[in-house]
Every structure is written in C-alpha cells, then in structure tokens.
C-alpha positions as CSV (number, residue, x, y, z in Angstrom):
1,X,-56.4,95.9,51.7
2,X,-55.7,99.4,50.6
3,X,-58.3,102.3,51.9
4,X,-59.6,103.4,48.3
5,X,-62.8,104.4,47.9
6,X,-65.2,102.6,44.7
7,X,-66.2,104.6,41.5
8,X,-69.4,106.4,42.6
9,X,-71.0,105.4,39.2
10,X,-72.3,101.6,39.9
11,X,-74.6,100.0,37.7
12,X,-77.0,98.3,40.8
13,X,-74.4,97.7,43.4
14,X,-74.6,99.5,46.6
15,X,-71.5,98.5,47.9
16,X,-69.1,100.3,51.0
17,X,-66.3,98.5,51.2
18,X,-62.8,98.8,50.1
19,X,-62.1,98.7,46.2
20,X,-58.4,98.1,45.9
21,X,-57.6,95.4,45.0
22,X,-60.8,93.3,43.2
23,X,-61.4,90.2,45.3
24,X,-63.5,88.8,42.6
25,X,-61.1,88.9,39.8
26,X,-57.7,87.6,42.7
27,X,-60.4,84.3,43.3
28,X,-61.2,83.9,39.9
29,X,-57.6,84.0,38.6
30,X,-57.0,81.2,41.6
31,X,-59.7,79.2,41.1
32,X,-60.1,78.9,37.0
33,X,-55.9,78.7,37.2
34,X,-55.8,75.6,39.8
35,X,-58.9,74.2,37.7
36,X,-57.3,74.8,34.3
37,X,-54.0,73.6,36.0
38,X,-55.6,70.2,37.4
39,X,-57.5,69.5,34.2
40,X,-54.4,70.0,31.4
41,X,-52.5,67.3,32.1
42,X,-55.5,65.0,32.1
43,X,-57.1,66.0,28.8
44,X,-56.3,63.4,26.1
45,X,-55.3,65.3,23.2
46,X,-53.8,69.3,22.6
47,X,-56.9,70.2,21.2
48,X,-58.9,69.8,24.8
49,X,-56.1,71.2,26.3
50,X,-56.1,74.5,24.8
51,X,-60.3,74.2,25.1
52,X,-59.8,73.9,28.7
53,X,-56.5,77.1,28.9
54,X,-59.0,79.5,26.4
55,X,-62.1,79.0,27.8
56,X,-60.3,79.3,31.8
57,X,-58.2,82.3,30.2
58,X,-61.8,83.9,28.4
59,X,-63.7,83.5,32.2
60,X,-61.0,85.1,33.9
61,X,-61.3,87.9,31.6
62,X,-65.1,88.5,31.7
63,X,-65.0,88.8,35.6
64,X,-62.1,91.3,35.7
65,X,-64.4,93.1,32.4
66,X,-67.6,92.8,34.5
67,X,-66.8,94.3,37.5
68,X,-65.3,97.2,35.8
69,X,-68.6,97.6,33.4
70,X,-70.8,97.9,36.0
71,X,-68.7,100.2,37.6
72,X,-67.6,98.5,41.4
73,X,-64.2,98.7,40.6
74,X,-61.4,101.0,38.4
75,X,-59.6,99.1,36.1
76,X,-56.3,99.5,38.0
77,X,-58.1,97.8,41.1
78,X,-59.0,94.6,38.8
79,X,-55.2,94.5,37.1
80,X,-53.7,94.2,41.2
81,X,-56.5,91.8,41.6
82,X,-54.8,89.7,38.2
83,X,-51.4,90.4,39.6
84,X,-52.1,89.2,43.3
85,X,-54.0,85.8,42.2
86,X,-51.0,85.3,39.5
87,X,-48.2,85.6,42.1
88,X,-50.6,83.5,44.8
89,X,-51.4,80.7,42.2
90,X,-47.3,81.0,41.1
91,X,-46.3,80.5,44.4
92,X,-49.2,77.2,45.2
93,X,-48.3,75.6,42.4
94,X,-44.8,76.1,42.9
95,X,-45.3,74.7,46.2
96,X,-47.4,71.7,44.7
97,X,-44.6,71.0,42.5
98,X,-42.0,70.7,45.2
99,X,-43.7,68.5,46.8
100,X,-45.1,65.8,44.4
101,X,-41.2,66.0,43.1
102,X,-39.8,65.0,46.6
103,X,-42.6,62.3,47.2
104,X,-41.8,61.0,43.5
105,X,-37.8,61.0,44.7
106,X,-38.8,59.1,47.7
107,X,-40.7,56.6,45.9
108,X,-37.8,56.3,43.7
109,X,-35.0,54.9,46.4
C-alpha cells in the first residue's frame, strides 16, 4: 500500500516489493481471529476455550516475530499489519453479528 522500501538485511529472502504494511501478519491476524472466533463458542468447557484463544493469540505472534527476525519487514510495518487485520476482523465480525441477530429476530416473529 505505502512505497517503503524493505530492510536491506534479509536473512534468505530476495524480496522487491513494498514493505509497509506486513501482509503476512494482516492474514494471519484474520485467519487465526475468524478460526479462534468460529471455534470458542463450540469448545465444551473454558479450559479448551482459552487452548484455542492462546495458542491462536501465540501463532499470531510468531508470524508478526518471524518476519521481523529474518529481516523482510521493520517492526512498525508488522504492528500496521496487526492493526489493519484487527480493524478488518472488527469490522467482519461485526458484520456477522448483525446479521445472524436479524435472521434470529426474524425467526422469532
């Protein structure tokens, strides 16, 4: 989205393309958040709940740490990338709610 260059220190990755914002860590807060998000409400007791919210939470964290070890992004690209799949999933879910609640409200009368 934004012209910034990557750190010229990679660890193995040859890679041109824009580094602002991290695409990996937006798609990993959207996919592990919709997965964690699907998968809570069916878990049968809190303890498998908070298994599934830690070990989502922990994932999202090693890909936003990874791509900032091995140097293809700066750290402030992968904290937009956590802010942009945050306000995305916010804003799907949101949706999601909305519209389950109407269907229920129709089902209702």
């Amino acid at each position: 989205m934004i012209n910034r260059p990557r750190p010229t220190d990679q660890l193995g990755i040859v890679v041109t393309d824009n580094s602002f914002p991290s695409g990996h860590t937006i798609s990993s807060m959207i996919c592990y958040g919709f997965l964690a998000y699907l998968l809570v409400p069916k878990m049968p007791s809190l303890f498998w709940k908070w298994v599934i919210v830690i070990a989502s939470i922990l994932t999202m964290a090693f890909v936003g740490f990874s791509r900032v070890f091995l140097g293809g992004h700066y750290l402030t690209d992968v904290i937009a990338g956590y802010a942009l799949g945050l306000a995305w999933g916010a804003l799907v879910f949101t949706l999601i709610e909305r519209i389950s609640f109407r269907r229920k409200a129709h089902r209702v009368t």
